[in-house]
mmCIF file of the N, C-alpha and C atoms, coordinates in Angstrom:
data_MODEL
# 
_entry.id   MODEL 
# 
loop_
_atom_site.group_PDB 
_atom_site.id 
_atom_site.type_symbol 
_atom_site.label_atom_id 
_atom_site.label_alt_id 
_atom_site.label_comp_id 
_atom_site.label_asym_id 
_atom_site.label_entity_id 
_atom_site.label_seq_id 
_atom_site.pdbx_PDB_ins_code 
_atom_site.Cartn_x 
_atom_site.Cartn_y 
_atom_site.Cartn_z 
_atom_site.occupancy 
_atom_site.B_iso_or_equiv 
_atom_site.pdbx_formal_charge 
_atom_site.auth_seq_id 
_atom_site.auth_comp_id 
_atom_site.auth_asym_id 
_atom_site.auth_atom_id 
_atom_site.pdbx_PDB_model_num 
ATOM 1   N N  . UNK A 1 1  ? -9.984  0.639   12.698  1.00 0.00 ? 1  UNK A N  1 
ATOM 2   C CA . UNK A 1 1  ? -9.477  -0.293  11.705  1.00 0.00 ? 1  UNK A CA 1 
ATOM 3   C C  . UNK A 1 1  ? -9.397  -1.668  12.364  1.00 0.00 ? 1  UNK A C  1 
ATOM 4   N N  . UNK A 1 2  ? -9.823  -2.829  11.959  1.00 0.00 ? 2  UNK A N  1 
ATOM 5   C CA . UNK A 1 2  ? -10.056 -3.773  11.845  1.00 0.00 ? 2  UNK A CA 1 
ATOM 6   C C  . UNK A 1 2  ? -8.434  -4.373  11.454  1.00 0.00 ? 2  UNK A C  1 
ATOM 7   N N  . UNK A 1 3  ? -8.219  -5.692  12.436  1.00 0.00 ? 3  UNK A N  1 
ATOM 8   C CA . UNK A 1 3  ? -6.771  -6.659  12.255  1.00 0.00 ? 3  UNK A CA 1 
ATOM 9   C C  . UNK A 1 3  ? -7.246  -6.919  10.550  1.00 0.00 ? 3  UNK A C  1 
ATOM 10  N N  . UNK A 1 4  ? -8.165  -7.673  10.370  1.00 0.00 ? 4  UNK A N  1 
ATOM 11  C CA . UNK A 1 4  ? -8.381  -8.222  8.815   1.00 0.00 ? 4  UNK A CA 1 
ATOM 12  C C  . UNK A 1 4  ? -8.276  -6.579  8.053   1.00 0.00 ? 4  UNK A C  1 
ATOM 13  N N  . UNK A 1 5  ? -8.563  -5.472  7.595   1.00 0.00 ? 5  UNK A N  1 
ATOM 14  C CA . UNK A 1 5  ? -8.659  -4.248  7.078   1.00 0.00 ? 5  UNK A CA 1 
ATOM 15  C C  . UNK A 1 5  ? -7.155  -3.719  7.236   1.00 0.00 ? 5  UNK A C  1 
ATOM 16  N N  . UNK A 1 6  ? -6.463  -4.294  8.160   1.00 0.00 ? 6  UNK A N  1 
ATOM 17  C CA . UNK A 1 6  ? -4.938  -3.699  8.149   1.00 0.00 ? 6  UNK A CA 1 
ATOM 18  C C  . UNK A 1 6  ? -4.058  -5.142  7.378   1.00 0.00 ? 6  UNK A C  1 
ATOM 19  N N  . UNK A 1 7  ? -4.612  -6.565  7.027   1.00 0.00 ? 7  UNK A N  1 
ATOM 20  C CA . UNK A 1 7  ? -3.900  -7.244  6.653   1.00 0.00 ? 7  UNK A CA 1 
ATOM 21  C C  . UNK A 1 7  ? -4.428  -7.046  5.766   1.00 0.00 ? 7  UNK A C  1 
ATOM 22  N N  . UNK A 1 8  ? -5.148  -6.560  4.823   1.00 0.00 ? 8  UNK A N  1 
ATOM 23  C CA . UNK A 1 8  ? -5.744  -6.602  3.817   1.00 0.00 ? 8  UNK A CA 1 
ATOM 24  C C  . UNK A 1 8  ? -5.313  -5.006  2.972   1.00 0.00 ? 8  UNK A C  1 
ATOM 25  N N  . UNK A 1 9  ? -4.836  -4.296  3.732   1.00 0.00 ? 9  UNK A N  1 
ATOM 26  C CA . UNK A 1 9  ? -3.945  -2.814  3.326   1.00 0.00 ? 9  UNK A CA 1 
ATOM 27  C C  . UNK A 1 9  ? -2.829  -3.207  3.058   1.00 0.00 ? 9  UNK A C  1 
ATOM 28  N N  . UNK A 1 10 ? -1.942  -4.422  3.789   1.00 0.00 ? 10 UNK A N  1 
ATOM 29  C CA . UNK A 1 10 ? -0.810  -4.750  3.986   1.00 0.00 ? 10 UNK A CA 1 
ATOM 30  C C  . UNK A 1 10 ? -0.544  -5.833  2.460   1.00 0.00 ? 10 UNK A C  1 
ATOM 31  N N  . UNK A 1 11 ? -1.560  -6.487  2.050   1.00 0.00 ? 11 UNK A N  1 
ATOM 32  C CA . UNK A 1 11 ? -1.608  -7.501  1.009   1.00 0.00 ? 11 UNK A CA 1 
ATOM 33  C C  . UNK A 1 11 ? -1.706  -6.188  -0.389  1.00 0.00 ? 11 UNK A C  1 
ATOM 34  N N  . UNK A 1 12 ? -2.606  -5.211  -0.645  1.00 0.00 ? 12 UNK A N  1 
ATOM 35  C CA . UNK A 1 12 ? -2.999  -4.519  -1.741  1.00 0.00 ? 12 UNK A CA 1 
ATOM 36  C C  . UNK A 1 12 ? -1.098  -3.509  -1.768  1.00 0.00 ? 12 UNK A C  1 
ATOM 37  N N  . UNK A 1 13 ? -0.724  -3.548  -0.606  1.00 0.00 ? 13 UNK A N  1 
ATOM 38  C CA . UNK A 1 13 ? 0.668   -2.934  -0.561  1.00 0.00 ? 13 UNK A CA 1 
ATOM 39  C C  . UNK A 1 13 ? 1.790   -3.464  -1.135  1.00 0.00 ? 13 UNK A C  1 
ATOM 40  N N  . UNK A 1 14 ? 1.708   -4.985  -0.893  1.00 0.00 ? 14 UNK A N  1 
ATOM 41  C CA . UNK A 1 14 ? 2.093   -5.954  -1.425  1.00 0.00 ? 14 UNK A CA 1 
ATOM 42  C C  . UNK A 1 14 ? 3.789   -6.461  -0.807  1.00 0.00 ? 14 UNK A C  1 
ATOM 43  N N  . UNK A 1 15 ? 3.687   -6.216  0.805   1.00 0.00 ? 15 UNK A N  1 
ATOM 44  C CA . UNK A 1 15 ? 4.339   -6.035  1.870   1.00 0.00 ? 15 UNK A CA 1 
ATOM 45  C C  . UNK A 1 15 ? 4.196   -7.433  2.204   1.00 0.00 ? 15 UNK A C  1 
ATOM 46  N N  . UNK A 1 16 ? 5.582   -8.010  2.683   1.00 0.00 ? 16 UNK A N  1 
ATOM 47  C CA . UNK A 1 16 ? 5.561   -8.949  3.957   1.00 0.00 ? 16 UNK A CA 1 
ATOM 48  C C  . UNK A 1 16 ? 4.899   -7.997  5.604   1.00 0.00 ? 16 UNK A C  1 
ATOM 49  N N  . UNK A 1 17 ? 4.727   -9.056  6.631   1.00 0.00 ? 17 UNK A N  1 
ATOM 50  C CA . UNK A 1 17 ? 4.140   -8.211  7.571   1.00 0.00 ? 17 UNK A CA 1 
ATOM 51  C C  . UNK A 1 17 ? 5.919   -7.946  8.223   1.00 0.00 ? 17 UNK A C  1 
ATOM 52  N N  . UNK A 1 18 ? 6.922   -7.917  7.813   1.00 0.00 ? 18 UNK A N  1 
ATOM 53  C CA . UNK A 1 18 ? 8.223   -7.722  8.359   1.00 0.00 ? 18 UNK A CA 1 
ATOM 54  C C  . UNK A 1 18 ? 8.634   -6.037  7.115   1.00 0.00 ? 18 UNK A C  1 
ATOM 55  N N  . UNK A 1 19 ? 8.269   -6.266  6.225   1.00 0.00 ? 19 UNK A N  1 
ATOM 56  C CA . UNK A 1 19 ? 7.987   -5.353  5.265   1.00 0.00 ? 19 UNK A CA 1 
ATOM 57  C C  . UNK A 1 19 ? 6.993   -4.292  5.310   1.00 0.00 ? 19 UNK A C  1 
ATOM 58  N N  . UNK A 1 20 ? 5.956   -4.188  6.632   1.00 0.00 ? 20 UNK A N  1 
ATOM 59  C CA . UNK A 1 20 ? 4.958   -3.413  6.886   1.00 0.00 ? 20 UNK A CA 1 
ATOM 60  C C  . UNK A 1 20 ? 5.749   -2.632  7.815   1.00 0.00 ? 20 UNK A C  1 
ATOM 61  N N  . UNK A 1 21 ? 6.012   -3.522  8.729   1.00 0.00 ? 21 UNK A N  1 
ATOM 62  C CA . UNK A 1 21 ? 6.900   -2.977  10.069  1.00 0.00 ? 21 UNK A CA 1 
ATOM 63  C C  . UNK A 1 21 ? 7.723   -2.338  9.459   1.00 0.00 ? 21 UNK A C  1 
ATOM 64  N N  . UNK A 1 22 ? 8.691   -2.586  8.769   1.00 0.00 ? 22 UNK A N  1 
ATOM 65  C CA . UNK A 1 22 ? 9.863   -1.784  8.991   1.00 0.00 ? 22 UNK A CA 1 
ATOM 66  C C  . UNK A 1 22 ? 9.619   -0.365  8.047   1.00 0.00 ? 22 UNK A C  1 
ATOM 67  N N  . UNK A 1 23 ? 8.495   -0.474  7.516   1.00 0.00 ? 23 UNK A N  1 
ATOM 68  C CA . UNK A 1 23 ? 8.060   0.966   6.729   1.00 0.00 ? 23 UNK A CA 1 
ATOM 69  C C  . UNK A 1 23 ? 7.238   1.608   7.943   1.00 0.00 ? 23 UNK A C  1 
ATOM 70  N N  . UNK A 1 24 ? 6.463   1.290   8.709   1.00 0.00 ? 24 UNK A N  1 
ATOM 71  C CA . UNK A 1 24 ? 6.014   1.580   10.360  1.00 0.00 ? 24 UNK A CA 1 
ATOM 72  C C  . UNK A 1 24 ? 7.146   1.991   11.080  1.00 0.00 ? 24 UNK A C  1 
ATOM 73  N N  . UNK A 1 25 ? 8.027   1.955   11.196  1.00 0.00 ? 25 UNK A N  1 
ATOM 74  C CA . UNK A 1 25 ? 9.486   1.439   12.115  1.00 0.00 ? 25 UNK A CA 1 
ATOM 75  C C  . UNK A 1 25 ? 9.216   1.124   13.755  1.00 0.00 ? 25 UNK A C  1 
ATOM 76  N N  . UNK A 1 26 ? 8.570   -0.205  13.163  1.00 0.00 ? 26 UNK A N  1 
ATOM 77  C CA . UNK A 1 26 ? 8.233   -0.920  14.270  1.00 0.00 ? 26 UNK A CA 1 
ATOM 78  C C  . UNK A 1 26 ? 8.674   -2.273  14.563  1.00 0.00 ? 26 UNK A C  1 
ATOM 79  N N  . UNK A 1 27 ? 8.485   -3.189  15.309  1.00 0.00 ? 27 UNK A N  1 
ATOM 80  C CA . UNK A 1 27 ? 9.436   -4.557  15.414  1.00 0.00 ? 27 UNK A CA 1 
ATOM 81  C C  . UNK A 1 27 ? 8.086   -5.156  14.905  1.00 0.00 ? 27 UNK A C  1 
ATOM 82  N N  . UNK A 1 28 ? 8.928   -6.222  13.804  1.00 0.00 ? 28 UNK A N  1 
ATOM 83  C CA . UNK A 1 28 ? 7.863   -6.856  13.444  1.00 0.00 ? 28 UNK A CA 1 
ATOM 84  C C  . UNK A 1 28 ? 6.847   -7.841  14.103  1.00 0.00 ? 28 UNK A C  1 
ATOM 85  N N  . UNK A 1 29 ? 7.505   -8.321  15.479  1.00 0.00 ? 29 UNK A N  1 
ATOM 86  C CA . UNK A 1 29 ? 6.098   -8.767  16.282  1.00 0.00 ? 29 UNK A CA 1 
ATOM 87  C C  . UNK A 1 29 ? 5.070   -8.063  16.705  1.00 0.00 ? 29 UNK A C  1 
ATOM 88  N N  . UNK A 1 30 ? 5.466   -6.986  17.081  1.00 0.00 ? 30 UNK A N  1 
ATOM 89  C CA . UNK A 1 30 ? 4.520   -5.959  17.132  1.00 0.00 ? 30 UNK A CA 1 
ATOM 90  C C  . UNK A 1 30 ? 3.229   -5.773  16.398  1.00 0.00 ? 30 UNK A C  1 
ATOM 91  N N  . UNK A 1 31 ? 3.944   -5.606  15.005  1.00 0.00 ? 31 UNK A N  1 
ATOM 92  C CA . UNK A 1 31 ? 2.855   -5.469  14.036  1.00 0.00 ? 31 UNK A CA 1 
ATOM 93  C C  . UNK A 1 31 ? 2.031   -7.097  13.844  1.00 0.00 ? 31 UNK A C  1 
ATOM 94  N N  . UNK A 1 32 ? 2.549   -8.006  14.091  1.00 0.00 ? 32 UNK A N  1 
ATOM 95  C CA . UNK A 1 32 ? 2.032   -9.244  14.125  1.00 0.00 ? 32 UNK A CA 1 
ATOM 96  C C  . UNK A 1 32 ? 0.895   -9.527  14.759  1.00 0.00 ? 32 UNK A C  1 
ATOM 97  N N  . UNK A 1 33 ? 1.151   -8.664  15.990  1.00 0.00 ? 33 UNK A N  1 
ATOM 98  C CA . UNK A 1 33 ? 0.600   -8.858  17.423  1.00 0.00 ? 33 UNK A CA 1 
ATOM 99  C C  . UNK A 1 33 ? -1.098  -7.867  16.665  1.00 0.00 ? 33 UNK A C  1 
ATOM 100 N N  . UNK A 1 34 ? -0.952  -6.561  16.043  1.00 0.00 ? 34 UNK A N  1 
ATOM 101 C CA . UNK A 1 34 ? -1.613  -6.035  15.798  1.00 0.00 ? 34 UNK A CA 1 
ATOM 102 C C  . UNK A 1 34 ? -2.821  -6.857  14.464  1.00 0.00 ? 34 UNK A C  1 
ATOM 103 N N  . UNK A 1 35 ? -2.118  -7.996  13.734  1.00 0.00 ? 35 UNK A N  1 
ATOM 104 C CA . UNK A 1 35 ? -2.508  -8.679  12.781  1.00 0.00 ? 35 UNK A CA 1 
ATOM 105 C C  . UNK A 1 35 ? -3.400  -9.894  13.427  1.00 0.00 ? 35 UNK A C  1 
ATOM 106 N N  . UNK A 1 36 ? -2.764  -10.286 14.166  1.00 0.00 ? 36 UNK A N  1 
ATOM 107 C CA . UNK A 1 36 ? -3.528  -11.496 15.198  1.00 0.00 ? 36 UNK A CA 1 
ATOM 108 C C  . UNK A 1 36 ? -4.374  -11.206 16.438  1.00 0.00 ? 36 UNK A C  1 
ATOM 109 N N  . UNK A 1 37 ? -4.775  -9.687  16.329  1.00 0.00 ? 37 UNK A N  1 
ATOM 110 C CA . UNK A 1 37 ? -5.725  -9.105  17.219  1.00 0.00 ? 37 UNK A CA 1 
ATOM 111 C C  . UNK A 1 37 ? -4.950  -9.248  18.723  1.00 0.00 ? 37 UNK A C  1 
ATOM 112 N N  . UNK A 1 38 ? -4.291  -9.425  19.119  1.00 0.00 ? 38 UNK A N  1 
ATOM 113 C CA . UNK A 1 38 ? -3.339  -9.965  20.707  1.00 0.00 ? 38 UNK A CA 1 
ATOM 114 C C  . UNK A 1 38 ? -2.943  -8.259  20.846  1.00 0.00 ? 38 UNK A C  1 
ATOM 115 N N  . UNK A 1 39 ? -3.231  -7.239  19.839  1.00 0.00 ? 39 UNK A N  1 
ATOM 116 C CA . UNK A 1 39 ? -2.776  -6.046  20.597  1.00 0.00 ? 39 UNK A CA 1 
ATOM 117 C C  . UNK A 1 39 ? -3.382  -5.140  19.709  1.00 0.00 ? 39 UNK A C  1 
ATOM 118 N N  . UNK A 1 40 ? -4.303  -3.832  20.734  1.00 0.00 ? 40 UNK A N  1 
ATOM 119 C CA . UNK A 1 40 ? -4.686  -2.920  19.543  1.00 0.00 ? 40 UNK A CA 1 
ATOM 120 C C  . UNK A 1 40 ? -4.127  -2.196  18.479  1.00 0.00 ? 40 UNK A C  1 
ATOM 121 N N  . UNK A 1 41 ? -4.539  -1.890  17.612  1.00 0.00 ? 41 UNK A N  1 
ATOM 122 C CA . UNK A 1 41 ? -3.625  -1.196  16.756  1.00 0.00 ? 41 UNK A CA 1 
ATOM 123 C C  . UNK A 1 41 ? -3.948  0.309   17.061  1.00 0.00 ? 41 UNK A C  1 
ATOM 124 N N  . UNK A 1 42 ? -2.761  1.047   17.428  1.00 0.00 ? 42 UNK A N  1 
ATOM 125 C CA . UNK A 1 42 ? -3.310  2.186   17.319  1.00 0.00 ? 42 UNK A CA 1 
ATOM 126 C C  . UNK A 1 42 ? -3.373  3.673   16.522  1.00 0.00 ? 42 UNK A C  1 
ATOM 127 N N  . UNK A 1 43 ? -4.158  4.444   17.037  1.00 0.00 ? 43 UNK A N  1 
ATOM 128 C CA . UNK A 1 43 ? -4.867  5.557   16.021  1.00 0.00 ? 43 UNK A CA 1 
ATOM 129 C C  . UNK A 1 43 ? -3.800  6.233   14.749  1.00 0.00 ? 43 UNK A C  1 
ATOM 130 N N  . UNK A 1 44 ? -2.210  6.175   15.776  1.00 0.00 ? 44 UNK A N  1 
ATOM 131 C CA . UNK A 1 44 ? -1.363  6.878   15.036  1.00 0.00 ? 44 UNK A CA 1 
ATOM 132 C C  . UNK A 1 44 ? -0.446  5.874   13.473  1.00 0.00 ? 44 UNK A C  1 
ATOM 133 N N  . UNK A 1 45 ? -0.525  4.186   13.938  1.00 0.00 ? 45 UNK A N  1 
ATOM 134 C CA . UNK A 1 45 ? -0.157  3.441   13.154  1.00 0.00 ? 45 UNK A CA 1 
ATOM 135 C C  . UNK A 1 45 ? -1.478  3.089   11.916  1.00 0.00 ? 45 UNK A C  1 
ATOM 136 N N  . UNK A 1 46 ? -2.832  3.137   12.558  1.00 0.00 ? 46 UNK A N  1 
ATOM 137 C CA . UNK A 1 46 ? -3.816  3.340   11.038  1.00 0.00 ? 46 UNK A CA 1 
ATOM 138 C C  . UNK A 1 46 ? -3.720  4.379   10.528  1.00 0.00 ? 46 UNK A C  1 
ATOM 139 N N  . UNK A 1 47 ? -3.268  5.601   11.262  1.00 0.00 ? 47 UNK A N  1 
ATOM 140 C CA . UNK A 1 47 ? -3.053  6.893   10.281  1.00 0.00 ? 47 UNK A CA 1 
ATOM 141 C C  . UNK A 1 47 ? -2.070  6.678   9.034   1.00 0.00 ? 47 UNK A C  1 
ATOM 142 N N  . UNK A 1 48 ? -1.370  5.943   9.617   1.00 0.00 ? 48 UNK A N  1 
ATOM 143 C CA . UNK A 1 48 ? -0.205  5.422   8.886   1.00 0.00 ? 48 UNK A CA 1 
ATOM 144 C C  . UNK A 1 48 ? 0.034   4.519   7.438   1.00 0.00 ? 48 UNK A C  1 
ATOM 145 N N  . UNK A 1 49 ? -0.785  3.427   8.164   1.00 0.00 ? 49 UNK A N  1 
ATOM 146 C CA . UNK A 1 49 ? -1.486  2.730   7.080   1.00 0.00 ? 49 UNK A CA 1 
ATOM 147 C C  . UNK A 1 49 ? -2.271  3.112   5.815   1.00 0.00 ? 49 UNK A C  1 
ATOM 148 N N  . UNK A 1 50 ? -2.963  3.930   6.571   1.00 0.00 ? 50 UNK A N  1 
ATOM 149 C CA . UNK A 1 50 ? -4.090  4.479   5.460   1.00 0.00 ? 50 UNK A CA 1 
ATOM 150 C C  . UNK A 1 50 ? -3.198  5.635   4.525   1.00 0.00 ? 50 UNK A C  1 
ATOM 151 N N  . UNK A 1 51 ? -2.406  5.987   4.972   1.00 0.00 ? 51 UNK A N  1 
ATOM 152 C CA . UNK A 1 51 ? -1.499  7.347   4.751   1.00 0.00 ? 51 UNK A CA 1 
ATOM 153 C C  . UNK A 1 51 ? -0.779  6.031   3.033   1.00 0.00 ? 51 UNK A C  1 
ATOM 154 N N  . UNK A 1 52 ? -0.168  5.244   3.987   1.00 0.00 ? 52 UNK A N  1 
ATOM 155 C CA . UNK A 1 52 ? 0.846   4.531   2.661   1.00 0.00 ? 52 UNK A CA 1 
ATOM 156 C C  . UNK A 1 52 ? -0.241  3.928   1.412   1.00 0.00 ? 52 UNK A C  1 
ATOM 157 N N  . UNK A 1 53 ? -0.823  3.790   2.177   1.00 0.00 ? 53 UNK A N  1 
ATOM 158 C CA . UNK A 1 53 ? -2.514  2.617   0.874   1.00 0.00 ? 53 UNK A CA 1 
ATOM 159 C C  . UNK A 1 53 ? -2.740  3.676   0.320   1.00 0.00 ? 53 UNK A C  1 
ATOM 160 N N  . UNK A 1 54 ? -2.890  5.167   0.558   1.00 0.00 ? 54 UNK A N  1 
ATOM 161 C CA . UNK A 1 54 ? -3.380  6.153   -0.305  1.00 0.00 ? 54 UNK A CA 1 
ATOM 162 C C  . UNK A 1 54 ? -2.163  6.763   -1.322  1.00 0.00 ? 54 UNK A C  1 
ATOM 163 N N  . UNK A 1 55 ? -1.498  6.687   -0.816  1.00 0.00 ? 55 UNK A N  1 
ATOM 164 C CA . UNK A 1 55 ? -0.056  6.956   -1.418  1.00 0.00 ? 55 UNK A CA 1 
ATOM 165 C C  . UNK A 1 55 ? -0.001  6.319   -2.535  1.00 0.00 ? 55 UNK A C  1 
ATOM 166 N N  . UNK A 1 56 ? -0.171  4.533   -2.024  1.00 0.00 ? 56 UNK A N  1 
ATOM 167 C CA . UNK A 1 56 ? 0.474   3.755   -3.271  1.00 0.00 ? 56 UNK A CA 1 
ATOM 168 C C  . UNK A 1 56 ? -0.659  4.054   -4.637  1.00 0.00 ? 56 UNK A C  1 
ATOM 169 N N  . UNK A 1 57 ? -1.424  3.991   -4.318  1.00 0.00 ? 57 UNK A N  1 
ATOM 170 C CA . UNK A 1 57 ? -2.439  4.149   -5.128  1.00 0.00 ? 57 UNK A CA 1 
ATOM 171 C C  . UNK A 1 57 ? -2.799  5.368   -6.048  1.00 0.00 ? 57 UNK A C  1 
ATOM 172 N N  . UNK A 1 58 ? -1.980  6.600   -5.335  1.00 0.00 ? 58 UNK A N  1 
ATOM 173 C CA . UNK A 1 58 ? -2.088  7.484   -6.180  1.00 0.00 ? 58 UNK A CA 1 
ATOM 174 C C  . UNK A 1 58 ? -0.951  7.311   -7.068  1.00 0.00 ? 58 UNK A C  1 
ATOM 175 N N  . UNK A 1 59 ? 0.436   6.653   -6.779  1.00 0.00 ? 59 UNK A N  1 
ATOM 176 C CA . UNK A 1 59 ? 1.379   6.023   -7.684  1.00 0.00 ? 59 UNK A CA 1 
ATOM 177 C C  . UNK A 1 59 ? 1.130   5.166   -8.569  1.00 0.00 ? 59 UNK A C  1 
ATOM 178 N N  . UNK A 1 60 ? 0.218   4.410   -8.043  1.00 0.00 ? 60 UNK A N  1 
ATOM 179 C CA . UNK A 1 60 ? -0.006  3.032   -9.260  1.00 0.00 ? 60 UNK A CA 1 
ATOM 180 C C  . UNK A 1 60 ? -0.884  3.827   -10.483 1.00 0.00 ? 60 UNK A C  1 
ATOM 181 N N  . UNK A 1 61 ? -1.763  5.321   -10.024 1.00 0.00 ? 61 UNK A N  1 
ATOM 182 C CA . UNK A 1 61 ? -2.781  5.952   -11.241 1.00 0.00 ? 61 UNK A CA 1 
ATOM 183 C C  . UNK A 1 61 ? -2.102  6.562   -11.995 1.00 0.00 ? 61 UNK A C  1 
ATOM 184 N N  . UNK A 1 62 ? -0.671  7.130   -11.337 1.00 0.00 ? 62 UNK A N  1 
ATOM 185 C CA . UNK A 1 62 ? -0.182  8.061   -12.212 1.00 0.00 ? 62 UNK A CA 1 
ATOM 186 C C  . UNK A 1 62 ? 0.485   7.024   -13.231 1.00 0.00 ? 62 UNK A C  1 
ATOM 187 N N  . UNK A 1 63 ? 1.005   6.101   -12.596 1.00 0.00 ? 63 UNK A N  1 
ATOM 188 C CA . UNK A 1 63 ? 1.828   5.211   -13.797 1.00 0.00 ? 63 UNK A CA 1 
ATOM 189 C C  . UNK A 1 63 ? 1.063   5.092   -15.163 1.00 0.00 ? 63 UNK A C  1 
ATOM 190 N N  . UNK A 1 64 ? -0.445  4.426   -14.560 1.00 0.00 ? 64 UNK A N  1 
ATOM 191 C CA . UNK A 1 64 ? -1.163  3.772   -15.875 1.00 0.00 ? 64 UNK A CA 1 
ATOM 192 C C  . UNK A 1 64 ? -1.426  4.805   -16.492 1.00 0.00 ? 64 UNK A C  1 
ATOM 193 N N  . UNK A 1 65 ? -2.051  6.318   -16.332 1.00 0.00 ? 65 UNK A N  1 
ATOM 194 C CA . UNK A 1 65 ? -2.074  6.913   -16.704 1.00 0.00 ? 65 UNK A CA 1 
ATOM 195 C C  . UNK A 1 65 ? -0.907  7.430   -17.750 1.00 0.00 ? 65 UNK A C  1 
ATOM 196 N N  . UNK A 1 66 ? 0.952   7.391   -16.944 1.00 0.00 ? 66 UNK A N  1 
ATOM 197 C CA . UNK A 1 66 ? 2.214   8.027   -18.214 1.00 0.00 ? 66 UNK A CA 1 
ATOM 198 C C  . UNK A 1 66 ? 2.289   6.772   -19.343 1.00 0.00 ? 66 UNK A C  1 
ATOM 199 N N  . UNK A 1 67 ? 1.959   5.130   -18.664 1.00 0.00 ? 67 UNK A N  1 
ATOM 200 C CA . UNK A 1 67 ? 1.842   4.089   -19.886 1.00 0.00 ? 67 UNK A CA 1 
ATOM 201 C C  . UNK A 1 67 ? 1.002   4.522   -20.904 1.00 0.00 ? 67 UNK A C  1 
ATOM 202 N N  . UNK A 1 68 ? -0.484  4.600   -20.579 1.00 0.00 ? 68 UNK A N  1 
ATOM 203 C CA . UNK A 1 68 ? -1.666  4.982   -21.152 1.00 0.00 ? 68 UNK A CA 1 
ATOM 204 C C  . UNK A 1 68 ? -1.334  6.199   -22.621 1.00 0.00 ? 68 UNK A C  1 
ATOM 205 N N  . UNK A 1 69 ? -0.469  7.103   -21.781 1.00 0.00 ? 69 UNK A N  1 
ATOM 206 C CA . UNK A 1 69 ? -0.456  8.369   -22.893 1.00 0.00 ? 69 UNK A CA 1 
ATOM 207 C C  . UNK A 1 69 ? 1.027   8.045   -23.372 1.00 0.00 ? 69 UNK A C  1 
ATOM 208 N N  . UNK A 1 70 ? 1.762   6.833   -22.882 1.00 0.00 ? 70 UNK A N  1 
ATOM 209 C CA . UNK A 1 70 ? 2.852   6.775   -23.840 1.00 0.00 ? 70 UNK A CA 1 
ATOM 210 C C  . UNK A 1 70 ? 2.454   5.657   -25.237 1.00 0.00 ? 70 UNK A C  1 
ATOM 211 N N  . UNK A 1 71 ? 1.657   4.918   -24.445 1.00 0.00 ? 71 UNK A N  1 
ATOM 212 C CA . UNK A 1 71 ? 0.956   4.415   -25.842 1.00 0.00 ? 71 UNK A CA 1 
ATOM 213 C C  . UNK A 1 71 ? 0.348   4.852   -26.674 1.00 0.00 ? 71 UNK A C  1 
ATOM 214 N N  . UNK A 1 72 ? -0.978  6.214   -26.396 1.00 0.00 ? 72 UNK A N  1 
ATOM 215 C CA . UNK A 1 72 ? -1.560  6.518   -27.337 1.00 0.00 ? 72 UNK A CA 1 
ATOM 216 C C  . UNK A 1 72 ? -0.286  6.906   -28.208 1.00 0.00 ? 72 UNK A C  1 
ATOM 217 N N  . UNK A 1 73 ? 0.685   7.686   -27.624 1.00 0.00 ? 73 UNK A N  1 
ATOM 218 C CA . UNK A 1 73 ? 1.634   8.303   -28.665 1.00 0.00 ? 73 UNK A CA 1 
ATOM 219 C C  . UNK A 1 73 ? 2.585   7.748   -29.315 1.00 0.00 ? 73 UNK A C  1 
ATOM 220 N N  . UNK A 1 74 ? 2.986   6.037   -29.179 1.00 0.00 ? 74 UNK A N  1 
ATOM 221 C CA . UNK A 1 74 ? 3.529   5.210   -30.003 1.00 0.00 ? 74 UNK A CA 1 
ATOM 222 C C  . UNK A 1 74 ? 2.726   5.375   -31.115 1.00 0.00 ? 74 UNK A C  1 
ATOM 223 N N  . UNK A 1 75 ? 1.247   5.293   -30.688 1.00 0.00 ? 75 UNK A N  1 
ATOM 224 C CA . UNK A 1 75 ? -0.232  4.089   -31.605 1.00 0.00 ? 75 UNK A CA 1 
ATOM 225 C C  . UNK A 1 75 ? -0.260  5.650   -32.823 1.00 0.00 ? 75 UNK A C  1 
ATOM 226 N N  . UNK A 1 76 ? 0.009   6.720   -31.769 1.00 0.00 ? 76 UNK A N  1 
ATOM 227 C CA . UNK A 1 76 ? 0.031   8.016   -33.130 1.00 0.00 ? 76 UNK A CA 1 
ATOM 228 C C  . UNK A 1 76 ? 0.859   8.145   -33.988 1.00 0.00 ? 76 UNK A C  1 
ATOM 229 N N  . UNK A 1 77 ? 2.134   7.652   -33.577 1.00 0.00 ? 77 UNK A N  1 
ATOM 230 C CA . UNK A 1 77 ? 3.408   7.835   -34.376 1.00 0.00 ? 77 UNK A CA 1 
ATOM 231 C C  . UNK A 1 77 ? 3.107   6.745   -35.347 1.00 0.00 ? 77 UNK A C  1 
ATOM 232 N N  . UNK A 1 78 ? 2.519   5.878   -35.086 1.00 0.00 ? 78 UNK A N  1 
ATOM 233 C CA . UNK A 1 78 ? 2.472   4.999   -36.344 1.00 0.00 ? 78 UNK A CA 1 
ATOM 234 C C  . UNK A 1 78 ? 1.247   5.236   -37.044 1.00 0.00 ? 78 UNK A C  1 
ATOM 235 N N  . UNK A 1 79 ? 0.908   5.854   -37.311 1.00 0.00 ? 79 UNK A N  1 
ATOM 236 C CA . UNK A 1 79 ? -0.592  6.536   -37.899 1.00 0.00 ? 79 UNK A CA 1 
ATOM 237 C C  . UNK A 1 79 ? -1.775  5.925   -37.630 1.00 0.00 ? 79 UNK A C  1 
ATOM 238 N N  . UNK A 1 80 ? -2.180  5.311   -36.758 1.00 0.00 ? 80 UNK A N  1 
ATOM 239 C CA . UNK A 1 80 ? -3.271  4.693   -36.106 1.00 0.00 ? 80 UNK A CA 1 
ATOM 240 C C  . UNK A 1 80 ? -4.171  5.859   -35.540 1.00 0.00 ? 80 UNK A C  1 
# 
């Protein structure tokens, strides 16, 4: 994983990088350090990353999905 590919997980998360860290439970220079390339990131914190980006995302489908079918069933109740 790439510094830009972990700030760019960190933006679609919609995290400060003090807000990344402390879901990491890491000090947020740390993770800084990992953002500004000054320190590798490693194998067990992209596991991590990738772990929460997949997460959120399966949250954000289920939502649109209970909106999705709470609307069709307003749009039914009103005979549409």
């Amino acid at each position: 994983m790439t510094a830009q590919e972990l700030k760019s997980l960190r933006d679609a998360l919609g995290l400060s990088q003090q807000g990344m860290a402390d879901l990491l439970k890491i000090e947020r220079v740390c993770y800084t350090r990992y953002e500004n390339e000054t320190r590798l990131i490693p194998s067990y914190i992209e596991q991590e990353v990738k772990f929460f980006s997949l997460l959120s995302q399966r949250v954000q489908q289920k939502l649109m999905r209970e909106a999705r079918e709470q609307s069709l069933a307003r749009d039914a109740g009103r005979g549409r």
